[in-house]
KOLLOTI-521826 format. One line per field, with one value per residue: residue in one letter; x, y, z of N, C-alpha, C, O, CB in turn. Coordinates in nm, 4 decimals, decimal comma, padded with zeros to 6 digits. Glycine has a CB too. Layout:
<nodes>
resn: (A; ...)
n_X: (X; ...)
n_Y: (Y; ...)
n_Z: (Z; ...)
ca_X: (X; ...)
ca_Y: (Y; ...)
ca_Z: (Z; ...)
c_X: (X; ...)
c_Y: (Y; ...)
c_Z: (Z; ...)
o_X: (X; ...)
o_Y: (Y; ...)
o_Z: (Z; ...)
cb_X: (X; ...)
cb_Y: (Y; ...)
cb_Z: (Z; ...)
</nodes>
This chain:
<nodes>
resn: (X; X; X; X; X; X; X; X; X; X; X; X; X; X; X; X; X; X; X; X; X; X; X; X; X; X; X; X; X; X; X; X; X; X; X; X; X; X; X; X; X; X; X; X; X; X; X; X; X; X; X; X; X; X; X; X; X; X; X; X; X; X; X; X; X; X; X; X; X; X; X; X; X; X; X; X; X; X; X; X; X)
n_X: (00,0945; -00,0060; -00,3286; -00,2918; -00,1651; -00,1419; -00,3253; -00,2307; -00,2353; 00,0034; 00,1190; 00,0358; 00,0923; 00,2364; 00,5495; 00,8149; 00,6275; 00,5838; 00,6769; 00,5526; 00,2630; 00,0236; -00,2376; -00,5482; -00,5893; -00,3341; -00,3460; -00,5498; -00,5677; -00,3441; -00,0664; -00,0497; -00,2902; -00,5217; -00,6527; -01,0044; -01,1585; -01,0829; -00,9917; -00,7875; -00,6289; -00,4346; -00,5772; -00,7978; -00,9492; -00,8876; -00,6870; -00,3946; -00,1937; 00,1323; 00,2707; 00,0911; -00,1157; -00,3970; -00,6000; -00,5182; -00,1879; 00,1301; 00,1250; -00,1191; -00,2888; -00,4595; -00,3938; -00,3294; -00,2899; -00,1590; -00,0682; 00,1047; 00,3586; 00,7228; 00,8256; 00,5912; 00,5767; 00,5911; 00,7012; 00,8820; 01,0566; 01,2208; 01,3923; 01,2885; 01,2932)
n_Y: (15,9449; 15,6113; 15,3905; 15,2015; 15,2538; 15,3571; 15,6388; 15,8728; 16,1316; 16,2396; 16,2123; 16,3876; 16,6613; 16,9234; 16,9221; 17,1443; 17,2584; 17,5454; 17,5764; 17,6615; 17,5848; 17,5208; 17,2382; 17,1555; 16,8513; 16,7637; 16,7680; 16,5900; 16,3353; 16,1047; 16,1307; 15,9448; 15,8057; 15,6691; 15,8501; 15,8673; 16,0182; 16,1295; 16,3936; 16,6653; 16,8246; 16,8103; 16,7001; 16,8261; 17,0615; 17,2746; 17,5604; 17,7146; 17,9972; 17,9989; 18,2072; 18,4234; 18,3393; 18,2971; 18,2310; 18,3632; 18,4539; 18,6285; 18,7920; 18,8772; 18,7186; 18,3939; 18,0419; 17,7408; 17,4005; 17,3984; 17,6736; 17,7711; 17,7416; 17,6927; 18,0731; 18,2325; 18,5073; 18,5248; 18,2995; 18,0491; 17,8037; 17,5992; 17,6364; 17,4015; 17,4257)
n_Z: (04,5617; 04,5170; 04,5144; 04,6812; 04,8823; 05,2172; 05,3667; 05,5736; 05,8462; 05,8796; 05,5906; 05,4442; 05,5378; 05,4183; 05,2451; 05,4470; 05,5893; 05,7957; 06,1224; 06,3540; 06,2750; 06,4046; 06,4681; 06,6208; 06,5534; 06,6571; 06,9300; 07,0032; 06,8670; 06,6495; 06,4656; 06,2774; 06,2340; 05,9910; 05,7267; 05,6105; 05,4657; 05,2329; 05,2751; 05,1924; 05,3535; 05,6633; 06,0132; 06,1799; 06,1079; 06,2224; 06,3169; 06,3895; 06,4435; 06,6452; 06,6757; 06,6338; 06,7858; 06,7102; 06,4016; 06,2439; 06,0826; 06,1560; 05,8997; 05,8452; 05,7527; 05,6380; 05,8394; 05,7212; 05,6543; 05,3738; 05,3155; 05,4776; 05,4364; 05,2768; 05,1433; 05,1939; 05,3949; 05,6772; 05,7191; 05,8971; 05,8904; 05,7818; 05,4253; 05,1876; 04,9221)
ca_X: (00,0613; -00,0542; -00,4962; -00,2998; -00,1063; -00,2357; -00,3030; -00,2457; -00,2958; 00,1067; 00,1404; -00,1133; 00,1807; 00,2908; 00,7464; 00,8561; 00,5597; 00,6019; 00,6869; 00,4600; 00,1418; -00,0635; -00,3826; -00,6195; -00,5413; -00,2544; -00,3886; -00,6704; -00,5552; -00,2322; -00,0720; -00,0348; -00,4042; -00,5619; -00,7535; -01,0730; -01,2412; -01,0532; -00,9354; -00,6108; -00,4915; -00,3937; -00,6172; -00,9892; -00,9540; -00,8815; -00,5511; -00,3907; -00,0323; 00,2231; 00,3247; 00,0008; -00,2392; -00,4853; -00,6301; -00,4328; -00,0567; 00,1793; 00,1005; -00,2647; -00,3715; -00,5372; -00,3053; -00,4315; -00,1231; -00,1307; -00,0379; 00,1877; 00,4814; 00,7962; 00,7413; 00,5378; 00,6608; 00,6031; 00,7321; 01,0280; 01,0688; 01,3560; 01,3324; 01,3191; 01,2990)
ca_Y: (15,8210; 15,5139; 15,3768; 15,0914; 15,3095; 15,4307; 15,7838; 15,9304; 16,2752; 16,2857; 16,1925; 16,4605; 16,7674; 16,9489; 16,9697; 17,2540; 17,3097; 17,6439; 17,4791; 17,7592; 17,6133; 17,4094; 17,1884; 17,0561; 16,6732; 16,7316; 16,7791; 16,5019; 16,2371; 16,0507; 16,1942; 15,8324; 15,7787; 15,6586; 15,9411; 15,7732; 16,0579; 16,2251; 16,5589; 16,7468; 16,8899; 16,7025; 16,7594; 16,8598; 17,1922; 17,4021; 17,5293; 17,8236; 18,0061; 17,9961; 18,3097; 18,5368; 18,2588; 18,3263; 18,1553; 18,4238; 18,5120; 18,7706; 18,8848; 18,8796; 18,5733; 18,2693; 17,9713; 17,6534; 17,3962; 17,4478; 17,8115; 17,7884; 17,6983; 17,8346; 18,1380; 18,3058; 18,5801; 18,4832; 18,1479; 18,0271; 17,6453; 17,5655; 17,6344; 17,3054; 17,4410)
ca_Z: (04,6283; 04,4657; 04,5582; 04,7902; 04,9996; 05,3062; 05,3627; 05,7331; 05,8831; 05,8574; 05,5075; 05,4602; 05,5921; 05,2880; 05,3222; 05,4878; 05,6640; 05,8754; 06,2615; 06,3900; 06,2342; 06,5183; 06,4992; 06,6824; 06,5671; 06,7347; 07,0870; 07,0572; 06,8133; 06,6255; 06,2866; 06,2067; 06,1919; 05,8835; 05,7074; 05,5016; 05,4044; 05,0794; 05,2829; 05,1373; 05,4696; 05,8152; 06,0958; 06,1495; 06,0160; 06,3283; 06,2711; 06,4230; 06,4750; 06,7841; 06,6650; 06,7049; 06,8927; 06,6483; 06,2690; 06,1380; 06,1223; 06,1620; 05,7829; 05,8316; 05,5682; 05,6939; 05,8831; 05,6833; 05,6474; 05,2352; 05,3032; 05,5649; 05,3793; 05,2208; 05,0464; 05,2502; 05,4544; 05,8187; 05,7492; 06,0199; 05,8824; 05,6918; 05,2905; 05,1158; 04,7269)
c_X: (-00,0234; -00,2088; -00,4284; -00,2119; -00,2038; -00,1792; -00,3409; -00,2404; -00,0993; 00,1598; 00,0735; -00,0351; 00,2577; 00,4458; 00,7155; 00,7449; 00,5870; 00,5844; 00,5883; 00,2899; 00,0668; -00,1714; -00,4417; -00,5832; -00,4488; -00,2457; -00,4797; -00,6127; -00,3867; -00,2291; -00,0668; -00,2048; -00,4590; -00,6653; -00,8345; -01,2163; -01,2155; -00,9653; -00,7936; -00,5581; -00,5453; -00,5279; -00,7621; -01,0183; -01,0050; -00,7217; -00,5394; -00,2301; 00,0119; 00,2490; 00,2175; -00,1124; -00,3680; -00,4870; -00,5865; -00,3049; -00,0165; 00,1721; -00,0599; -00,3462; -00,3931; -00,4183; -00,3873; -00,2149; -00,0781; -00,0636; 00,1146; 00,3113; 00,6426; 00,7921; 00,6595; 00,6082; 00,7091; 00,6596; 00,8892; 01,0765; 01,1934; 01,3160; 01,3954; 01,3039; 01,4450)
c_Y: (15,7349; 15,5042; 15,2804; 15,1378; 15,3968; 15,5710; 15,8393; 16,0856; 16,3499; 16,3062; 16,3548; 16,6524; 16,7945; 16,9941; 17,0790; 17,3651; 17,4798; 17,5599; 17,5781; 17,7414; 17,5035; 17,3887; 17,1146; 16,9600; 16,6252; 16,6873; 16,6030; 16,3658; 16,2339; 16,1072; 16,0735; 15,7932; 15,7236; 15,7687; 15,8209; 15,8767; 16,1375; 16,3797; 16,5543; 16,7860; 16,7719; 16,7815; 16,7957; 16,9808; 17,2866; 17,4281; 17,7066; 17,8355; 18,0558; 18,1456; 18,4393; 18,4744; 18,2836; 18,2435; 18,2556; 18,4469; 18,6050; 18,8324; 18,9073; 18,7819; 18,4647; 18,1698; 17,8521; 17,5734; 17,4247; 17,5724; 17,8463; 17,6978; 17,7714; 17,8913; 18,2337; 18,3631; 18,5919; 18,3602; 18,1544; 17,9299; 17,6704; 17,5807; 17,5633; 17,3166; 17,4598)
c_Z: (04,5371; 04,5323; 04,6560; 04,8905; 05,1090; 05,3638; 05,4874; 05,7030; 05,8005; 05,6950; 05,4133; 05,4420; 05,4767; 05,3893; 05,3057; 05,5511; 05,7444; 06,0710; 06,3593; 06,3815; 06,3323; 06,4768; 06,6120; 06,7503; 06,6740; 06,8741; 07,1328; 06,9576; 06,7380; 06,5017; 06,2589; 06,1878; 06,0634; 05,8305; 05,5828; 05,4314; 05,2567; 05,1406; 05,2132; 05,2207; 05,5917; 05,8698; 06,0544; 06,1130; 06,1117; 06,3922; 06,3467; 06,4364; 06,6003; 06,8059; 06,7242; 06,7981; 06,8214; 06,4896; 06,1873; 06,1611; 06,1129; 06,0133; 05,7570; 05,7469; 05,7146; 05,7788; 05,8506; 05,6446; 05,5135; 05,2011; 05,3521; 05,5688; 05,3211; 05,1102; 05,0548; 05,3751; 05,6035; 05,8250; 05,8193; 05,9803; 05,7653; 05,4829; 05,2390; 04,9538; 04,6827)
o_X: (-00,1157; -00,2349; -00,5098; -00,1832; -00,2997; -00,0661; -00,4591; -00,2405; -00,0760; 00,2330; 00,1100; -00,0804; 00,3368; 00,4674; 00,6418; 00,7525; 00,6648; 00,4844; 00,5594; 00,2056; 00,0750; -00,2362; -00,3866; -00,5570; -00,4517; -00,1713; -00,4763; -00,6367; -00,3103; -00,3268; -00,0965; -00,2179; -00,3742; -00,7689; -00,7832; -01,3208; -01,3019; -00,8965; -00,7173; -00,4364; -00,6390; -00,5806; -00,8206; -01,1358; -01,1073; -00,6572; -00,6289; -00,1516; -00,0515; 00,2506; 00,2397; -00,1856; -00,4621; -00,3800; -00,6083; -00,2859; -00,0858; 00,2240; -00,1059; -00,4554; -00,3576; -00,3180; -00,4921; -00,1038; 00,0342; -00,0100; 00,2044; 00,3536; 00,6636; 00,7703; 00,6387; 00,6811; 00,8130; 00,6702; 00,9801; 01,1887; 01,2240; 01,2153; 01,5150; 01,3043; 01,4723)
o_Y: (15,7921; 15,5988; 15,2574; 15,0632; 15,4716; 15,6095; 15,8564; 16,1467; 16,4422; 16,4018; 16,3821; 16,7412; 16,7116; 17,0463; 17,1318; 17,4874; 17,5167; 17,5028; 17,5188; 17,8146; 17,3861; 17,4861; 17,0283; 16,9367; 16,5260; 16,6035; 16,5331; 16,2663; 16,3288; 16,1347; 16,0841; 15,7302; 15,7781; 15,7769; 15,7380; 15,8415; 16,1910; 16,4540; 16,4604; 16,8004; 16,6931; 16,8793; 16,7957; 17,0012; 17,3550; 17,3609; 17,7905; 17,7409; 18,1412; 18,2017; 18,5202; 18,5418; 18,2908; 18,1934; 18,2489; 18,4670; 18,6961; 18,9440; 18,9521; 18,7925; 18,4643; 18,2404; 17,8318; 17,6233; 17,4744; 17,5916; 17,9125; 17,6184; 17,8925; 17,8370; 18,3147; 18,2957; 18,6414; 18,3072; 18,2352; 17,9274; 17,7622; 17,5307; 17,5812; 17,2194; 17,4717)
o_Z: (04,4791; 04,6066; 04,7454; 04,9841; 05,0901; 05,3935; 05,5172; 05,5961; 05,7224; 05,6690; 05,2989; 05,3698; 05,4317; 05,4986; 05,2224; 05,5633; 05,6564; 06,1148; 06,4632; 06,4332; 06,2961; 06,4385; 06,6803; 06,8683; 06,7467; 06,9251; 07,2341; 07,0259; 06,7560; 06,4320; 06,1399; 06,0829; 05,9929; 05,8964; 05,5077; 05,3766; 05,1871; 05,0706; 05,1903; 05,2093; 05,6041; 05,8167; 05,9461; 06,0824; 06,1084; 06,4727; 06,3566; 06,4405; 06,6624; 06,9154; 06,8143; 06,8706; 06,9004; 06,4549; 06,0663; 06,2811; 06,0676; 06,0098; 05,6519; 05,6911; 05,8324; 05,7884; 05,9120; 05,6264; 05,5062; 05,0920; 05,3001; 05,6528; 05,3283; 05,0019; 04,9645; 05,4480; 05,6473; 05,9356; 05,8005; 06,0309; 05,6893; 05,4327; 05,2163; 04,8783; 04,5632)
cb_X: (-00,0112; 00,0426; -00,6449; -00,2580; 00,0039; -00,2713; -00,3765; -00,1029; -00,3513; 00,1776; 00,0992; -00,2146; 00,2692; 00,1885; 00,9286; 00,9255; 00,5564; 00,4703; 00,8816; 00,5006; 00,1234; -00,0953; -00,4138; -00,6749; -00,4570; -00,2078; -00,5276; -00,8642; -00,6814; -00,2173; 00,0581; 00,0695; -00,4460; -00,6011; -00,6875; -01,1387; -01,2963; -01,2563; -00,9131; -00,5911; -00,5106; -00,1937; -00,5298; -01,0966; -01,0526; -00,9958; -00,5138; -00,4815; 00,0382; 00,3820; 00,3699; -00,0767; -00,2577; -00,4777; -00,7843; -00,4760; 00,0208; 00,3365; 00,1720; -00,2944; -00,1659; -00,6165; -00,2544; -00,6088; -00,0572; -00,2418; -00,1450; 00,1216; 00,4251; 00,9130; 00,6804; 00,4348; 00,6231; 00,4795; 00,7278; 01,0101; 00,8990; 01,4054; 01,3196; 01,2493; 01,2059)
cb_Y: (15,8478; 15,3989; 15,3084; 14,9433; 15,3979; 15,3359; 15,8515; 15,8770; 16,3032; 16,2099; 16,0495; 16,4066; 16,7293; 17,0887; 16,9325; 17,2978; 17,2032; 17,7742; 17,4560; 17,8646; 17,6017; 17,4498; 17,1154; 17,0104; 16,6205; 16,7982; 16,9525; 16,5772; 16,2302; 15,9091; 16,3018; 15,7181; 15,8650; 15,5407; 16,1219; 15,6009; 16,1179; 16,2851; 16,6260; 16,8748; 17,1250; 16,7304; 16,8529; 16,8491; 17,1854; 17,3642; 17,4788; 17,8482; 18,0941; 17,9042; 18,3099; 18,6327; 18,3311; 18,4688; 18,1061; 18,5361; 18,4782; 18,7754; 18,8199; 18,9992; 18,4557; 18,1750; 17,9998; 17,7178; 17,2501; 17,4571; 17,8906; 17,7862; 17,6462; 17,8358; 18,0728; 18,2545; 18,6715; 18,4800; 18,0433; 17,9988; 17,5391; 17,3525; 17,7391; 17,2095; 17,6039)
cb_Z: (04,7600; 04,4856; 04,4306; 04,7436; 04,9456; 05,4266; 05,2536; 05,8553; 06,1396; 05,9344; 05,4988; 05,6792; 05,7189; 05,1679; 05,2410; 05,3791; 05,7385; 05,8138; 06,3378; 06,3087; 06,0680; 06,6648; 06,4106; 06,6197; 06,4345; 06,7225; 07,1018; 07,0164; 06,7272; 06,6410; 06,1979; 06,2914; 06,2095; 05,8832; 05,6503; 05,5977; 05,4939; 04,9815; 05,4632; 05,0455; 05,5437; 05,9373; 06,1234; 06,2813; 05,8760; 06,4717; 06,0618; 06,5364; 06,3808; 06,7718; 06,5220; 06,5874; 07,0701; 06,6561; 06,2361; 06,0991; 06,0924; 06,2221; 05,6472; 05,7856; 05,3503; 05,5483; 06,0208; 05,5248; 05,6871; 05,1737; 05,3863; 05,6686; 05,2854; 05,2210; 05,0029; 05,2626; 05,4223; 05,8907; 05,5883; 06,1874; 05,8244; 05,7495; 05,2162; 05,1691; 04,6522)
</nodes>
């Protein structure tokens, strides 16, 4: 992204996410939002999976959206590489 483009929560969602990985943002605010503070991931950084209902997944590692991509072994989302 260029300094004059604007940078939302959605923009934010690394491809091929894992469709399993839920936040927060989602519940309480818009992915179109403008983010203006510098973060690297969507969302207020309370992230959890569908799969076990918990901040960890079915392989035991963290659920952060950077992670929870393809590649990793619980992932369900389509593999875009």
């Amino acid at each position: 992204m260029t300094g004059t483009e604007k940078v939302t929560h959605r923009s934010l969602v690394p491809r091929g996410m894992c469709p399993n990985l839920v936040m927060k943002h989602l519940l309480t605010h818009q992915m179109d939002e403008e983010v203006r503070d510098g973060r690297a991931e969507p969302g207020d950084g309370y992230y959890w999976c569908l799969r076990t209902c918990t901040a960890i997944g079915p392989d035991d590692e963290l659920v952060r959206p950077g992670r929870c991509v393809p590649g990793r072994a619980c992932h369900e989302g389509p593999d875009l590489s």
